[in-house]
OpenMM code with the backbone's topology and positions (N, CA, C; nanometers):
from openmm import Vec3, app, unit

residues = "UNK UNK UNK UNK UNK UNK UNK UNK UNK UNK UNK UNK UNK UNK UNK UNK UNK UNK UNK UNK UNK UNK UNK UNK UNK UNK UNK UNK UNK UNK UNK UNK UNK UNK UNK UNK UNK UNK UNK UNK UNK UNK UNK UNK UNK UNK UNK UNK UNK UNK UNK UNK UNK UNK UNK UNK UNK UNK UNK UNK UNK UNK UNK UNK UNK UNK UNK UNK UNK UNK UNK UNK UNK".split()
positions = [
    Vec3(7.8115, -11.3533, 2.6647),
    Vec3(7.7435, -11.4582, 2.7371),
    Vec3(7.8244, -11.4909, 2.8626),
    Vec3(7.7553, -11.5005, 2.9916),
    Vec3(7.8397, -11.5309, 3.0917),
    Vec3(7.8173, -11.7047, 3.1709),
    Vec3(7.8986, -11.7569, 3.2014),
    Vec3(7.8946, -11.8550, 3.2163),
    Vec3(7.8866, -11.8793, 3.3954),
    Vec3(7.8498, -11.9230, 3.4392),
    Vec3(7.9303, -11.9661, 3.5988),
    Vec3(7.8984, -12.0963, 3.6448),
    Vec3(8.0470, -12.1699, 3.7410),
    Vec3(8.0835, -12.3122, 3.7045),
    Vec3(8.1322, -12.2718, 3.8870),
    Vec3(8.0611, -12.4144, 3.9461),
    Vec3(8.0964, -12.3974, 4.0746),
    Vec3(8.1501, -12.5170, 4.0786),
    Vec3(8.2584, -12.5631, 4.1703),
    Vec3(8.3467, -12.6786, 4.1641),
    Vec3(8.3691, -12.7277, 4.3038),
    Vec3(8.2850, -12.8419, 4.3173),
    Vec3(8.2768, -12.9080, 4.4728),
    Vec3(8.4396, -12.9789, 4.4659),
    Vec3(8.4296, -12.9840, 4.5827),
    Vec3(8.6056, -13.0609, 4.6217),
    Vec3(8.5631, -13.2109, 4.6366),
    Vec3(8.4181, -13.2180, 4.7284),
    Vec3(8.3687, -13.3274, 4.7499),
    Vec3(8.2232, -13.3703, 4.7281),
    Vec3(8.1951, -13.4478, 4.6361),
    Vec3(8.0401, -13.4173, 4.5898),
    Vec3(7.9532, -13.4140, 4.6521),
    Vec3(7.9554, -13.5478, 4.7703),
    Vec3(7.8197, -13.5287, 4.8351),
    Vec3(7.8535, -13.4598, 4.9663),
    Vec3(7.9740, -13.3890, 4.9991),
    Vec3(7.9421, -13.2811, 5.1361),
    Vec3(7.9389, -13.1504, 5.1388),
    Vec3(7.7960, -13.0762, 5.1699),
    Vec3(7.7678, -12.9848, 5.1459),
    Vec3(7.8502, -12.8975, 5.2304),
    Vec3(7.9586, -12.9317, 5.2995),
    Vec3(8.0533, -12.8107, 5.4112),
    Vec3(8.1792, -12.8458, 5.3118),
    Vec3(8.1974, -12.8760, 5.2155),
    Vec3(8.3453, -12.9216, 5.1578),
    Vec3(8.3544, -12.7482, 5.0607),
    Vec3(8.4551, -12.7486, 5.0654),
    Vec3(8.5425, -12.6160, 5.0112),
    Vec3(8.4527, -12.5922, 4.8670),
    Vec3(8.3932, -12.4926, 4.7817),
    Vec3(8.3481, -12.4925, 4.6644),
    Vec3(8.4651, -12.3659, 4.5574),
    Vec3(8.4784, -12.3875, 4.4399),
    Vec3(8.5342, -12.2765, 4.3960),
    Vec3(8.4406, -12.2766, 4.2810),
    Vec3(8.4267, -12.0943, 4.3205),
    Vec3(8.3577, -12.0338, 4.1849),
    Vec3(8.4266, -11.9809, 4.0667),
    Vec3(8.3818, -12.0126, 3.9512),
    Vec3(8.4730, -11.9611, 3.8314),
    Vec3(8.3316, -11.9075, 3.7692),
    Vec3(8.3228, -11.7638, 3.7298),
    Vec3(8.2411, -11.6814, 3.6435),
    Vec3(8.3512, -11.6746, 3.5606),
    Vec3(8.2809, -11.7108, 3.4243),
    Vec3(8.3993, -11.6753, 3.2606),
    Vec3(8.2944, -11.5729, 3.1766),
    Vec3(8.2996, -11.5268, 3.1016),
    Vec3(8.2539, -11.4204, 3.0006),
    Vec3(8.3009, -11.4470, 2.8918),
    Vec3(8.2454, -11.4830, 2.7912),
    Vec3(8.2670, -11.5595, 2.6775),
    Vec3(8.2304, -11.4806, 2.5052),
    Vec3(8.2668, -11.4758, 2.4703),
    Vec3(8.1798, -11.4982, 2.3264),
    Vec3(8.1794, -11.6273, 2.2591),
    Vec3(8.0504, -11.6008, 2.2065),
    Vec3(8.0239, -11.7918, 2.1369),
    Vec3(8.1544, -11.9001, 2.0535),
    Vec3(8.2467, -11.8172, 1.9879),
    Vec3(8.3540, -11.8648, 1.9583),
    Vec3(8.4007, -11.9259, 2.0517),
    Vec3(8.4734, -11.8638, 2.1718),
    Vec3(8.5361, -11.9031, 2.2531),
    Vec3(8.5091, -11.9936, 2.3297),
    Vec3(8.3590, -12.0658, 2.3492),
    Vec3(8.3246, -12.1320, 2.4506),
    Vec3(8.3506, -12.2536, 2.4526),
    Vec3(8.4112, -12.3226, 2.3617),
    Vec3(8.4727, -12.4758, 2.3595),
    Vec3(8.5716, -12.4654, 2.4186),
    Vec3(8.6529, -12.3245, 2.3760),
    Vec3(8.7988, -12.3551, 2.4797),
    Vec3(8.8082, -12.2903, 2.6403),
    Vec3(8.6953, -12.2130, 2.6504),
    Vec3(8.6575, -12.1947, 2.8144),
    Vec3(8.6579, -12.3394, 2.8617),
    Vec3(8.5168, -12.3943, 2.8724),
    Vec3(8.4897, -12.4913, 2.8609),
    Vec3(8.5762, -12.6315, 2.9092),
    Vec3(8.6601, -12.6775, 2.8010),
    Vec3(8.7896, -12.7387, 2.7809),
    Vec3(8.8582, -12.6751, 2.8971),
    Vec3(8.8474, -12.5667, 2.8803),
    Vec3(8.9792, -12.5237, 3.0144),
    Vec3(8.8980, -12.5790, 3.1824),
    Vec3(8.7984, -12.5280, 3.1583),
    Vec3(8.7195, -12.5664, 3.3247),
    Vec3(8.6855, -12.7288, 3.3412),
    Vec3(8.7062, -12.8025, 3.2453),
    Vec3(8.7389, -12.9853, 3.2862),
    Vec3(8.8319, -12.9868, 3.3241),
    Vec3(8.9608, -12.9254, 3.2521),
    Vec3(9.1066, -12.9798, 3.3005),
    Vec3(9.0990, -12.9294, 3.4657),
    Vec3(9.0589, -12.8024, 3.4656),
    Vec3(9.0642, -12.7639, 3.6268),
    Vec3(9.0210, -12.8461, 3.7279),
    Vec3(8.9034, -12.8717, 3.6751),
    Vec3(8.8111, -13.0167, 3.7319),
    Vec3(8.8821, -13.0608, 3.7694),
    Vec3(8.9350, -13.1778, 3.6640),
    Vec3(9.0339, -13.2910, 3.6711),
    Vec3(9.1675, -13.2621, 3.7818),
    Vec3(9.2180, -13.1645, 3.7294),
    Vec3(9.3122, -13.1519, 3.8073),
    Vec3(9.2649, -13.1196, 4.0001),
    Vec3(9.1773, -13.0732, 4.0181),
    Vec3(9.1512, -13.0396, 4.1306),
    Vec3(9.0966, -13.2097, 4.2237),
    Vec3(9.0030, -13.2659, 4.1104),
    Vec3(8.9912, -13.3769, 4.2137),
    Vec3(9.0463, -13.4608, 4.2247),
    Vec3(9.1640, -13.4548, 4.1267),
    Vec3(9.3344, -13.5386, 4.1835),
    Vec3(9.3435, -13.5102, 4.2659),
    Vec3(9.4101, -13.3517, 4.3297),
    Vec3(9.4442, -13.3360, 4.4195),
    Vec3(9.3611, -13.3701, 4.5451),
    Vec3(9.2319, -13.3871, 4.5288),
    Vec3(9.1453, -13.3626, 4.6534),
    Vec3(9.1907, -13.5229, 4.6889),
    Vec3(9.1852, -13.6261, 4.5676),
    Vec3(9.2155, -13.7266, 4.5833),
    Vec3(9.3574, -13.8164, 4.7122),
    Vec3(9.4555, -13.7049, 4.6124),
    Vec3(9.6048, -13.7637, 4.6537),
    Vec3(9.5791, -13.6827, 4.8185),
    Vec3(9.5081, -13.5871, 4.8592),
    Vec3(9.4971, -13.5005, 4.9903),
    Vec3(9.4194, -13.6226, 5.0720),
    Vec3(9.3407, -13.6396, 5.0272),
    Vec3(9.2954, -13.8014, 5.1018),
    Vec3(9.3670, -13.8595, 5.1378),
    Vec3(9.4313, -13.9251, 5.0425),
    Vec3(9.5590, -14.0500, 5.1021),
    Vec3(9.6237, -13.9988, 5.1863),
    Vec3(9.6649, -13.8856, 5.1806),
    Vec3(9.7756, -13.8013, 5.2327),
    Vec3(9.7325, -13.7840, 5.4411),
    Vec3(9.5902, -13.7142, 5.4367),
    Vec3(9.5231, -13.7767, 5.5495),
    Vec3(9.4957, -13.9201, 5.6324),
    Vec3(9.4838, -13.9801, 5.5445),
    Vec3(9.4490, -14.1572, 5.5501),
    Vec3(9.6198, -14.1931, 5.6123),
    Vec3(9.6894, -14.1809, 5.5208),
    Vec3(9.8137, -14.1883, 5.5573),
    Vec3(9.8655, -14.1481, 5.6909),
    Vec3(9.8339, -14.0107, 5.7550),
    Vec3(9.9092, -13.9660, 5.8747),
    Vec3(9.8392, -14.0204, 5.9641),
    Vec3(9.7517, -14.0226, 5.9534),
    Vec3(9.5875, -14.1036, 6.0489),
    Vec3(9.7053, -14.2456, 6.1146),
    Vec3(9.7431, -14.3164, 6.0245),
    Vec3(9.7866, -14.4515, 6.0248),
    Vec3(9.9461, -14.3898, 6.0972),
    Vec3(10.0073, -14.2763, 6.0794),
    Vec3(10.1221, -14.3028, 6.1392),
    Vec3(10.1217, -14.2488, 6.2994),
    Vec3(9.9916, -14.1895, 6.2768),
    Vec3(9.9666, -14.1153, 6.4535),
    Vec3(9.8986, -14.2528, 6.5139),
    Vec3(9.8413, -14.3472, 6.4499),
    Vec3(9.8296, -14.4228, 6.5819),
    Vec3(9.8174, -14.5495, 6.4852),
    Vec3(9.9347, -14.6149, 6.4534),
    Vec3(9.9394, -14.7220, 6.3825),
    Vec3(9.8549, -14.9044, 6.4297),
    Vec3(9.8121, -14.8290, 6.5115),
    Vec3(9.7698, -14.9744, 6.5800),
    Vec3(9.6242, -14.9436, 6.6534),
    Vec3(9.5258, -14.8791, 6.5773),
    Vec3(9.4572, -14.8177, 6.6325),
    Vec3(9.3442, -14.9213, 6.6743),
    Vec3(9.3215, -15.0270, 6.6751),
    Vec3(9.2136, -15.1002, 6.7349),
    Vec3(9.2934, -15.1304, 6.8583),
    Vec3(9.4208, -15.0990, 6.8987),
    Vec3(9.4854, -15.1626, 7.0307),
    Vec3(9.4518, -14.9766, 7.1303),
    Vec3(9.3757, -14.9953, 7.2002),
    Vec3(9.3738, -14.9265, 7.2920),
    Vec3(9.4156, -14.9246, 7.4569),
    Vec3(9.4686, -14.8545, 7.4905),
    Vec3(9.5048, -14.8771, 7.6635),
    Vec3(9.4895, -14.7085, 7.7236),
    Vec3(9.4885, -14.7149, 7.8650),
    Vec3(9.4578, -14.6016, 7.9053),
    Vec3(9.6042, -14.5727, 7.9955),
    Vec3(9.6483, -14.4937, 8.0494),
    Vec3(9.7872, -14.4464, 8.1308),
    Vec3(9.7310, -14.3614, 8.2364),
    Vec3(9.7323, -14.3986, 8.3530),
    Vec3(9.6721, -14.3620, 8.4935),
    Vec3(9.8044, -14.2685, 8.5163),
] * unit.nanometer
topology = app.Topology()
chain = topology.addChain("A")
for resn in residues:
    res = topology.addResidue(resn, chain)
    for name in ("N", "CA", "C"):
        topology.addAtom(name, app.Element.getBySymbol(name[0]), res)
């Protein structure tokens, strides 16, 4: 039995990075496929998570004062 599990980075943007995982299974095995492709989940939209902040973060150190604008002639 073959399975395939596509894994958005970001749910609702259809240009956000996707990863494909095709598994091949027999019926035994498919709880612990399965089990294995949540943790990946999980683990991936931590990271997509902590990659956010991580953006959000430099955003704020490249222009810490960003509603103060001026121009330099």
């Amino acid at each position: 039995m073959d399975r395939e599990f596509w894994l958005n980075a970001r749910e609702d943007d259809p240009s956000a990075p996707k990863i494909r995982i095709k598994i091949n299974y027999d019926q035994d095995e498919m709880q612990k496929y399965f089990n294995e492709v949540e943790i990946w989940d999980n683990e991936i939209r931590q990271d997509v998570g902590l990659l956010t902040q991580v953006r959000a973060f430099i955003v704020q150190l490249r222009n810490p004062f960003g509603f103060l604008r001026y121009d330099i002639d």
